[in-house]
N, C-alpha and C positions, 0 to 999 in steps of 0.2 A: 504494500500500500504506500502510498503518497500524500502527502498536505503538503498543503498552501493554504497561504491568511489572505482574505479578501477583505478585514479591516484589522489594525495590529494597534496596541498600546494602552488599552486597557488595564486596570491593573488585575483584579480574581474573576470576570465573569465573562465565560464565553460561548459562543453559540457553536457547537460543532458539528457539523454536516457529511455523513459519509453518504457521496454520489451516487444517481444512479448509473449502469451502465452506458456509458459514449458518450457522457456529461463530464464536464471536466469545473475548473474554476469560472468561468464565463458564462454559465447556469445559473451560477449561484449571488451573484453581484450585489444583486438588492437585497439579499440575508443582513441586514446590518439592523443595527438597535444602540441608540444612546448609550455609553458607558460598559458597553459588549464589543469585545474581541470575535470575529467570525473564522473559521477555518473550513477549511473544506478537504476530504479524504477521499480517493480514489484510485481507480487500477489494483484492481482485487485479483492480479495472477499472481502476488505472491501474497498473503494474509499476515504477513509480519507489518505488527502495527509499529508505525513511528513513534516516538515519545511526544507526550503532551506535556507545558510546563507543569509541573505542579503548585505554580500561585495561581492555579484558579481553582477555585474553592465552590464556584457556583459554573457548572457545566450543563446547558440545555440540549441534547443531542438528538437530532434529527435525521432521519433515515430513508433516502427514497428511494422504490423500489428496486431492485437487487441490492442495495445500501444497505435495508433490514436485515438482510442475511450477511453481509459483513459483520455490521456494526453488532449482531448478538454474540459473533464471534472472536472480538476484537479484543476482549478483557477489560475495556476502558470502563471507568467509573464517572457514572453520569447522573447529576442532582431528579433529572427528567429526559425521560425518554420520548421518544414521538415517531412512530412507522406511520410512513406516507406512499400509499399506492403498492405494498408492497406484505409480505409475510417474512419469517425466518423459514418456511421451508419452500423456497421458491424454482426448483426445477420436480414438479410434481403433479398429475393431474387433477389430484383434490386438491390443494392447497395452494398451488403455485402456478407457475407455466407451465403448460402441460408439456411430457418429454419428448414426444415427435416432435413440436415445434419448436422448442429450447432448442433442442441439436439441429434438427434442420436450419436455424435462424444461423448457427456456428457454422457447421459444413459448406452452404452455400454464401458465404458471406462476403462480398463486394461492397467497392464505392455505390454500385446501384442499390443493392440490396437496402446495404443500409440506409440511403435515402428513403427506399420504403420502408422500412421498417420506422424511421421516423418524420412520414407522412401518418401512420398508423398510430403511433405517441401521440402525436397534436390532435389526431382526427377528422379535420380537416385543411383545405390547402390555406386558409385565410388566416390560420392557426399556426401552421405550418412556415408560414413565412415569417412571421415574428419571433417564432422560436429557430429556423436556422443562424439567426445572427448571435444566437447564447451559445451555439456548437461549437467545436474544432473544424478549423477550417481546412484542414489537412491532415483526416482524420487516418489512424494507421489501421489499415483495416486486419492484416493479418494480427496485430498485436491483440487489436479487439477479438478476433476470433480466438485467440489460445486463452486470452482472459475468460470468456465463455465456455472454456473447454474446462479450464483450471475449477471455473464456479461447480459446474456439471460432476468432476470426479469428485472435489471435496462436497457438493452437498448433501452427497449419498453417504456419507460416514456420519459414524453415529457423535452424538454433541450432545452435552451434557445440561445445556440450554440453563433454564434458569431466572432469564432474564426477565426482571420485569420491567413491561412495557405502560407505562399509562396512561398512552391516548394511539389512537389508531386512526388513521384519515384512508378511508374506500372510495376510490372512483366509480363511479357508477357507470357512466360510458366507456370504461377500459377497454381498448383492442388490444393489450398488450399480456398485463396481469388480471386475468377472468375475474370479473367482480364475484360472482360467485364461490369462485375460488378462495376471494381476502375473505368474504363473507362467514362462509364455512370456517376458517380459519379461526377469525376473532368471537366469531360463535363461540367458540371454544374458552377461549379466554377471557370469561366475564369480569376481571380485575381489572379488563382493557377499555376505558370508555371508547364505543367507537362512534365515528361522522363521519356520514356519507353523504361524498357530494356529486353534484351533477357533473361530471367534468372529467375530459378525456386522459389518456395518463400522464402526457404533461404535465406536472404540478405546477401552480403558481405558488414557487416555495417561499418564494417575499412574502406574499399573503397570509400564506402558513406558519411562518416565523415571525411576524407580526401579530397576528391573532393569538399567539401563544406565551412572547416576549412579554412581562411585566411593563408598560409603558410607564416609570416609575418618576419622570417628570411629569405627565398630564396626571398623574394620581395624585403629588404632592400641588401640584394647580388647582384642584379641584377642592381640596379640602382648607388652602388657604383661602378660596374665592369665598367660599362657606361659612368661613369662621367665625364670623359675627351673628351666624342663626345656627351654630350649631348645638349648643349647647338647647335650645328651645325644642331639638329636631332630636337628636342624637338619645333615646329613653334608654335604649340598650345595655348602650354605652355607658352611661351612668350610672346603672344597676352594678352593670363588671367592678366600676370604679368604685361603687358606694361595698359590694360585697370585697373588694381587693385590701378595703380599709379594714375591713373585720378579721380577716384572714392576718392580714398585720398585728391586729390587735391577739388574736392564739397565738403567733406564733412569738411574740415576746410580751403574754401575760406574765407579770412578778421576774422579768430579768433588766437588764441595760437594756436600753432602747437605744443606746451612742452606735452607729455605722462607721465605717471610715470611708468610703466612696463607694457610693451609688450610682448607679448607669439606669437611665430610662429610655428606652425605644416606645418612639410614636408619641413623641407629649403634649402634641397639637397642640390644642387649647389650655391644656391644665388642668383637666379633671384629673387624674389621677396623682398630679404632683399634689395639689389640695389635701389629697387622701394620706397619702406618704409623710408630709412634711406636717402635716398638726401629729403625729405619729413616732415620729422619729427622728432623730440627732446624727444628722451626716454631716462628716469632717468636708468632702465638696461631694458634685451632684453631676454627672457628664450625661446630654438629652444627644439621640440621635431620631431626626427624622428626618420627610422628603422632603421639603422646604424650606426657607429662612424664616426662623418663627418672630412673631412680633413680641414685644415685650409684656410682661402681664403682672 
């Protein structure tokens, strides 16, 4: 396998992308998100994974079809998984491609071929045109073909799997990987939320990697825009905060109540500092949240 970074310098949290087959980095371009590192992993004729840094601490991993069947195989440690258009058992007639046509797709495999072959990806030529400018434009066909062979012997060996995956995106007009096929599949694995969309096997992985990315500046926007009615709106919230205060109150009934540094995550407004601080004697106090908070 291979990586490449399609946005780099992040410091813990990254989006990592293993391809689907004859998709390389130029598929995956608009995979980026605010304060996310993106990579992208591909060329699964030899399965030794590359090293990831290990400052990233927060790893979103994204898999699109034949990608699932790498990425379960990969060992990498992922905060969140996401198989897209794709299963871990993917050269197979229940579950996968079915195997006449997996190996027929290898054996006869040309510059033509594969142009149809990704005519049938898009679904249509209208689709089809947009998506040849994300391809390789000098694509190695015999390379791609022993990749697909490579896939073919090792997907018949037995794997010890494991992996939990927890979101699963089915194409519904797939020409490529039988909807029916993913369907059966994540039937199976009801830990998997799955969504099925209308849409050919082309992923619109931007979309999918958006819709799934924490947007965690429009989050901290929305709660400061708020803040002056939240406390009137917010009852929940004030029950957590007004029961968090009692909980303080058992856990140092008849001892020192003196702390020496306290950390609060999310202190928005200041309901729960209110609860804490008639409560407790902290030497200092460090607030993390999404926004610059006002003073209170």
């Amino acid at each position: 396998m291979k990586i490449e970074y399609v946005k780099r310098g992040a410091a813990t949290r990254l989006i990592l992308i293993f391809a689907g087959w004859s998709t390389d980095i130029r598929y995956y371009r608009g995979c980026v998100a605010e304060g996310w590192d993106t990579a992208v992993v591909y060329d699964y004729s030899d399965m030794r994974m590359p090293d990831v840094p290990k400052r990233y601490t927060t790893v979103y991993l994204f898999a699109y079809s034949l990608g699932v069947w790498a990425a379960e195989r990969s060992g990498i440690e992922a905060t969140v998984r996401i198989a897209v258009f794709g299963t871990p058992d993917p050269v197979s007639d229940r579950y996968g491609i079915p195997v006449a046509i997996f190996r027929g797709t290898a054996d006869a495999l040309d510059r033509k071929s594969l142009a149809k072959f990704h005519l049938r990806m898009a679904g249509d030529k209208e689709t089809y045109s947009r998506l040849a400018v994300t391809l390789p434009p000098q694509p190695d066909t015999e390379h791609l073909r022993q990749e697909l062979l490579a896939i073919a012997a090792a997907a018949g060996e037995r794997h010890a799997g494991g992996v939990r995956w927890h979101r699963a995106y089915l194409s519904k007009a797939d020409r490529i990987f039988p909807f029916r096929n993913q369907a059966d599949y994540w039937n199976e694995h009801p830990e998997t939320e799955s969504i099925i969309l209308d849409a050919p096997h082309a992923a619109d992985m931007a979309a999918i990697t958006s819709h799934c990315i924490p947007a965690t500046s429009d989050i901290g926007k929305g709660f400061a825009k708020a803040s002056s009615t939240y406390r009137d709106n917010a009852i929940v919230q004030s029950e957590i905060c007004r029961r968090a205060g009692e909980i303080i109150d058992s856990i140092f009934d008849g001892t020192d109540r003196h702390v020496g540094h306290l950390l609060e995550i999310g202190p928005g407004e200041g309901m729960l500092t209110e609860q804490w601080s008639g409560r407790l004697a902290a030497d200092c106090a460090t607030y993390i949240d999404l926004y610059d908070m006002p003073e209170y």
